[in-house]
N, C-alpha and C positions, 0 to 999 in steps of 0.2 A: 487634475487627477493624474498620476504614475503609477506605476503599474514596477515590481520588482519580483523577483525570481530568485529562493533558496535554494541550496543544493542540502537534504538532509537525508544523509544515509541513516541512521538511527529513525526515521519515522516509517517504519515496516510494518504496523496495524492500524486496523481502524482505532482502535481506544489512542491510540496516537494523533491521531488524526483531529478526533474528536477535541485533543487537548490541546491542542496547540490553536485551533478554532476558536477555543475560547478563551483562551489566552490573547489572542491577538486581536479579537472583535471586542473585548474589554476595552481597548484605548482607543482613546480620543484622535480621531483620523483617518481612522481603518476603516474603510469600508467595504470593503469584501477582500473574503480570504478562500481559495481556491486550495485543499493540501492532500496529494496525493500519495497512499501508501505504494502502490503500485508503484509508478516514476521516484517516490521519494523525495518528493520537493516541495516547495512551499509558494503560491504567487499570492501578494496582497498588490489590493489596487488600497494608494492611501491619497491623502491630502497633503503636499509637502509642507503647506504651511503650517498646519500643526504638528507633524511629528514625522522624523527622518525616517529612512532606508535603516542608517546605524540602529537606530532604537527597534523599529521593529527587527533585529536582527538580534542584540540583546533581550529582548523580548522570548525569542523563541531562545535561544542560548539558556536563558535564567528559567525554562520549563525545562530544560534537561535536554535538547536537542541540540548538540554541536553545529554550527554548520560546515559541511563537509568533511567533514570526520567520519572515515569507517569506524564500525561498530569493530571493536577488539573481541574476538571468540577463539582465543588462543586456550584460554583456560580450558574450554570444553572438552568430556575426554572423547576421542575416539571412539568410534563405532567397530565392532570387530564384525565379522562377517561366520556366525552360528550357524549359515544354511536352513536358515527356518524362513517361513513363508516372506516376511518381511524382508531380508535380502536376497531371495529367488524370482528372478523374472521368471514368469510361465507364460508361455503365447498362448492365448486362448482362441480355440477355435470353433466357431457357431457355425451351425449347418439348419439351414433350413428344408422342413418337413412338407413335402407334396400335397399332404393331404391338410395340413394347418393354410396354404397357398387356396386350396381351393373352397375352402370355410369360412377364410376370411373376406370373401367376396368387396364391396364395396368400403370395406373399411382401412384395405389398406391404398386404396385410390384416392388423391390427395385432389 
C-alpha cells in the first residue's frame, strides 16, 4: 500500500470533495481517499500494483480538478465599496446587566 498527496487548488467545497471521492474510489486500487476542501488537497492510499500515482492523477484531472493550478478569478468584477452594512465594520459592544447576573443563578456556573 502507498500513500500519495495532491495539491488541488480548485477543490474549495464540499460538493468538490464529494466528487472527486468518487471519482477516485470508482477504480480498481484505490483504497481510500482522504480530500480536503479546507487544505485543498487530495491523499489516496492505493495498491501500486494495480494502478499508478499518474493515473490517479489523471483521474482527478479528467473530473475537472487541475492539479496545482490556481483557480483564474480575473474575470470577476470588483466589488465597489457603497457604505452599506456589508462593507462597514461596526465594533459591537455588549454589556452585561446586573440584575440578568444575579437571575441567572446556577445556570451560568459551568
Amino acid at each position: 500500500m502507498e500513500r500519495v498527496t495532491f495539491s488541488t487548488p480548485t477543490l474549495y467545497a464540499d460538493h468538490h470533495v464529494l466528487k472527486v471521492r468518487q471519482v477516485l474510489l470508482a477504480l480498481d486500487g484505490v483504497k481510500d481517499v482522504i480530500a480536503s476542501s479546507m487544505y485543498r488537497d487530495v491523499t489516496v492510499d492505493y495498491d501500486p500494483s494495480k494502478i499508478s500515482a499518474e493515473a490517479i492523477q489523471q483521474a482527478i484531472e479528467a473530473a475537472g480538478y487541475p492539479i496545482g493550478v490556481e483557480p483564474d478569478f480575473s474575470d470577476l468584477v470588483p466589488a465597489h465599496d457603497d457604505s452599506s452594512p456589508w462593507y462597514t465594520y461596526i465594533r459591537r459592544v455588549t454589556q452585561t446587566i446586573q440584575a440578568d447576573l444575579e437571575m441567572s443563578g446556577d445556570f451560568r456556573k459551568y
